[in-house]
C-alpha atoms as one frame of an Amber mdcrd trajectory, in Angstrom:
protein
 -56.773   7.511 118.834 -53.023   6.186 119.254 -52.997   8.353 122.433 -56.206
   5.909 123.674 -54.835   2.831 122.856 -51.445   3.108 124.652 -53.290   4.434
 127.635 -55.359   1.279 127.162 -52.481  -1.032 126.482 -50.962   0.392 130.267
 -54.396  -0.188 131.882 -53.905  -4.039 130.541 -50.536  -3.965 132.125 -51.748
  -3.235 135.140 -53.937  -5.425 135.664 -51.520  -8.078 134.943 -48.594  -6.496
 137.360 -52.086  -6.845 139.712 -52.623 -10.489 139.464 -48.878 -10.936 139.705
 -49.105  -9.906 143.322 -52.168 -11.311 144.112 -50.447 -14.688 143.092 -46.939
 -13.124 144.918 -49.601 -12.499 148.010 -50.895 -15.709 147.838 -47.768 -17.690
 148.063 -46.477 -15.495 150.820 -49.583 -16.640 152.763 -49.327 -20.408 151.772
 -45.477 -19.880 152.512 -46.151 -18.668 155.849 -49.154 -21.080 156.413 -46.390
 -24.437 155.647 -43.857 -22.758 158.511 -46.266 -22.487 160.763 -47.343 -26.036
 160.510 -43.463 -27.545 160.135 -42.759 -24.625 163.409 -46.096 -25.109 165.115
 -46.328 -21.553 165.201 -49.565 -20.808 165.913 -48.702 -16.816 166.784 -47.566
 -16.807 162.516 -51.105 -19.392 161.671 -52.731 -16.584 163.588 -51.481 -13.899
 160.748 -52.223 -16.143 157.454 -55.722 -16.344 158.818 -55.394 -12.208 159.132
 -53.871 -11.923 155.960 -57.026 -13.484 153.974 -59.125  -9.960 154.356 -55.999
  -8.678 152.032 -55.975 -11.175 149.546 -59.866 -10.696 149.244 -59.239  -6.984
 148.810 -56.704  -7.273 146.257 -59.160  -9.706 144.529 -61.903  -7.336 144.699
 -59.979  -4.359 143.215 -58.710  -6.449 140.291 -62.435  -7.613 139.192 -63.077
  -4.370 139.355 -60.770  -2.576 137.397 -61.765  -6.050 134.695 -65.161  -4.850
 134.865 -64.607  -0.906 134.276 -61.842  -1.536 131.601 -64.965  -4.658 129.578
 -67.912  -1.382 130.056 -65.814   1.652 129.112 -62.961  -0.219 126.561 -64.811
  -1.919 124.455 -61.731  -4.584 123.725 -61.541  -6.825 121.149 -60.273 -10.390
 120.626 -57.209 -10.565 121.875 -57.267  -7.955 124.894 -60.761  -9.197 125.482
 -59.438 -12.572 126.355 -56.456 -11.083 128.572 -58.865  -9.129 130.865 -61.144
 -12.127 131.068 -58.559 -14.483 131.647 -57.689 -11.934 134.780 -60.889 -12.859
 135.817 -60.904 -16.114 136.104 -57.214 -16.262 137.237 -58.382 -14.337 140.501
 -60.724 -16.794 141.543 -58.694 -19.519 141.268 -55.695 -17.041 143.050 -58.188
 -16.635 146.146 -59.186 -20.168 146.512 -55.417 -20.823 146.983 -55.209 -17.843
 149.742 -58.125 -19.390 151.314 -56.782 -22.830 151.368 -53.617 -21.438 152.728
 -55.957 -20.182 155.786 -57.059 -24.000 155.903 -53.504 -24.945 156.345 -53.280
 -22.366 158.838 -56.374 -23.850 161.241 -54.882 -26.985 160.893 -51.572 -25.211
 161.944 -52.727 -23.844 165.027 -54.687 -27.297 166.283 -51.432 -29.051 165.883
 -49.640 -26.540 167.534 -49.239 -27.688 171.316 -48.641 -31.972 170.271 -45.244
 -33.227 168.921 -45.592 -34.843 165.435 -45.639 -38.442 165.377 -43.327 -38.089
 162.370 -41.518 -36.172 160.797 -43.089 -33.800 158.055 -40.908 -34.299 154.839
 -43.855 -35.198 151.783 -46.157 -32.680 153.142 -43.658 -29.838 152.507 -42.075
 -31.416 149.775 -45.448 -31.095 148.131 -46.081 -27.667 149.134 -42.708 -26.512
 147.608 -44.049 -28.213 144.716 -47.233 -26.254 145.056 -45.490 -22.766 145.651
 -43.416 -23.029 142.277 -46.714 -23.397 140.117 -48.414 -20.856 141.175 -45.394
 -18.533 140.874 -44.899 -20.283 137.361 -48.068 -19.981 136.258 -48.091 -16.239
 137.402 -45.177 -16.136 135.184 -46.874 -17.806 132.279 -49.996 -14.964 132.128
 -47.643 -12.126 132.090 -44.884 -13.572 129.537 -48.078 -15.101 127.593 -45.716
 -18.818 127.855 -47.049 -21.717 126.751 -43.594 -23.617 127.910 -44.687 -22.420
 131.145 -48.181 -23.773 130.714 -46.796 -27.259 130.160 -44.426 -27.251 133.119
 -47.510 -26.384 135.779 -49.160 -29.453 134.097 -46.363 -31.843 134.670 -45.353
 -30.888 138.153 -49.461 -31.220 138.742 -48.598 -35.024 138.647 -46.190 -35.074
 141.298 -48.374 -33.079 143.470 -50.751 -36.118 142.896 -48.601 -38.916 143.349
 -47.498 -37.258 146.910 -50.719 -37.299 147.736 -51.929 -40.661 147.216 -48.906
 -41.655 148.775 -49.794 -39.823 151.947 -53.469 -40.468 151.609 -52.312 -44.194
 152.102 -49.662 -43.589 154.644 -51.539 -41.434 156.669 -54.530 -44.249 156.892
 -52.172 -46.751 157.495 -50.882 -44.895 160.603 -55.023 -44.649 161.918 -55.948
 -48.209 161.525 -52.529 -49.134 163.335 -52.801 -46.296 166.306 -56.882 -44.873
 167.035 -54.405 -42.613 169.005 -53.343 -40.836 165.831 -56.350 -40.392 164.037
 -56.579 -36.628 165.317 -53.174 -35.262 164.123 -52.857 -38.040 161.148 -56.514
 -36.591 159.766 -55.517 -33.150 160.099 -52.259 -33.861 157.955 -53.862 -35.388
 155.581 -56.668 -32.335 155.144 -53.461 -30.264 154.664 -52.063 -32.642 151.992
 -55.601 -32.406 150.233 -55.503 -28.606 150.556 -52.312 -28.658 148.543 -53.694
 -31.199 146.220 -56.631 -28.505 145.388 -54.170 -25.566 145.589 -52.765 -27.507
 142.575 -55.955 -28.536 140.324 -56.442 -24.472 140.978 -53.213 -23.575 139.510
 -53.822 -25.680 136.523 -56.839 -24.349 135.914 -55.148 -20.904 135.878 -52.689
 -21.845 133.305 -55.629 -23.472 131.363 -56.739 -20.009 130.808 -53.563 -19.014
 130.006 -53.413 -21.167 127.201 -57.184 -20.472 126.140 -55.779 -16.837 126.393
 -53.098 -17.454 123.367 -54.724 -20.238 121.508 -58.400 -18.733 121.497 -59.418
 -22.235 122.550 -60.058 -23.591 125.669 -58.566 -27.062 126.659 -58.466 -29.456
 129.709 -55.224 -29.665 130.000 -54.651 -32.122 132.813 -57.538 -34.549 131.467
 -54.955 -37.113 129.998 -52.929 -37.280 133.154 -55.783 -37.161 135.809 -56.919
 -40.437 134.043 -53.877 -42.218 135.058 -54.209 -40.842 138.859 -57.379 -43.342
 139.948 -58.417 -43.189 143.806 -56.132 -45.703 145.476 -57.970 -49.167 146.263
 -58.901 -50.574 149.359 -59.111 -53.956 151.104 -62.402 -55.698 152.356 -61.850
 -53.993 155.450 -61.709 -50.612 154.329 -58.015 -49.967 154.180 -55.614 -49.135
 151.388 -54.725 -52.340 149.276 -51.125 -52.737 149.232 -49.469 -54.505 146.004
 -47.561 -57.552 146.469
C-alpha cells in the first residue's frame, strides 16, 4: 500500500513538472510573439503561429494523464484538488498560447510599415504579463500563496497600461484616419495581453482554491476600481482637466 501511494505521489509530480512547461512553453511563444512585433519579424510570427499545434499537444496529454490518474486513483481531498486544479490551469495555459498566436497575426500585418511610434507600454506590459504566468507557474508547484498575491497585484498594472493605451491609441485615430490600421492592431495586442492577464489570475485563483479548499475571486476588489474609461459627446476618451 505505501509502495502505491509513492508511485501515486510521483504521478502527481508529474503532472505538475507538466504544467510547468506548458506555462514555460507558453511564455516562450508569447516571448517570441512580442519580438516579432517590436522586430517586425514576420519569418519568427510565422513560428509562434506553428508552435500553437505543440502547446495544444502538451495540453492534451496533461488532461489526459488528469483524467486516467481521477478513474484509476481514486484521490482524495487534497490530491483531488491538485489534479483538478491541473485541469483548469491548462485551459487557462492554452488560452495564453493562443493569444500569443493573436499577437503573432498582428505581428506579421505590421510587418512591412514603420511604427508611427515607438513601442515602449505595449512591451512594458507584456514583460509584465510574462512574469505572472511564470509566477503563477511557480505558485502551483511550491503550493505559495505569497505568490498568489503578487500575480494579483501586478494584474493592476497590466490594467492601468491598458487603459492608458486604450486612450492613447484612440486619440492617435480621431487625430490621423491614416493610423487607424496599425493604431487598431496595437491596441488588439494590448487587449490580448490584458486577457493573457485575467487568465493568469484565474490560474492562481485555483491555486489558492487548491490550498484553502475554497474558491475566491481574487481580483473582484481591484477590478472594481478599473471602470471602462469615459468618453466625450463625440465618442472619444474624456480627458480630466
Amino acid at each position: 500500500m505505501r509502495r502505491i501511494r509513492e508511485t501515486f505521489e510521483e504521478q502527481i509530480e508529474q503532472v505538475q513538472v507538466d504544467v510547468t512547461r506548458l506555462a514555460s512553453f507558453v511564455v516562450e511563444m508569447l516571448t517570441d510573439a512580442m519580438r516579432a512585433l517590436v522586430e517586425q519579424d514576420e519569418d519568427l510570427a510565422d513560428k509562434v503561429i506553428r508552435d500553437d499545434d505543440v502547446a495544444d499537444d502538451l495540453d492534451l496529454h496533461i488532461e489526459q494523464e488528469c483524467m486516467r490518474l481521477l478513474a484509476l486513483q481514486q484521490p482524495m481531498a487534497k490530491d483531488l484538488r491538485i489534479i483538478g486544479t491541473a485541469m483548469k490551469i491548462i485551459a487557462d495555459l492554452e488560452r495564453v498560447g493562443d493569444y500569443a498566436v493573436d499577437i503573432a497575426r498582428s505581428a506579421k500585418t505590421l510587418s512591412d510599415e514603420p511604427y508611427f511610434k515607438a513601442l515602449i507600454d505595449i512591451p512594458r506590459m507584456a514583460d509584465i504579463t510574462i512574469g505572472m504566468v511564470r509566477t503563477a507557474a511557480q505558485a502551483f508547484v511550491k503550493q505559495d500563496l505569497d505568490l498568489v498575491r503578487e500575480v494579483v497585484e501586478r494584474d493592476d498594472e497590466v490594467d492601468r497600461i491598458w487603459y492608458h493605451l486604450l486612450n492613447e491609441l484612440v486619440e492617435f485615430m480621431q487625430q490621423d484616419p491614416d493610423l487607424i490600421l496599425q493604431a487598431t492592431h496595437l491596441l488588439l495586442v494590448a487587449r490580448y495581453l490584458e486577457r493573457i492577464a485575467d487568465h493568469v489570475v484565474n490560474v492562481v485563483e485555483r491555486v489558492s482554491y487548491m490550498e484553502t479548499g475554497q474558491f475566491q475571486d481574487l481580483a473582484m476588489s481591484h477590478r472594481a476600481e478599473y471602470q471602462r474609461p469615459s468618453v466625450d459627446e463625440h465618442g472619444g476618451p474624456a480627458h480630466e482637466e
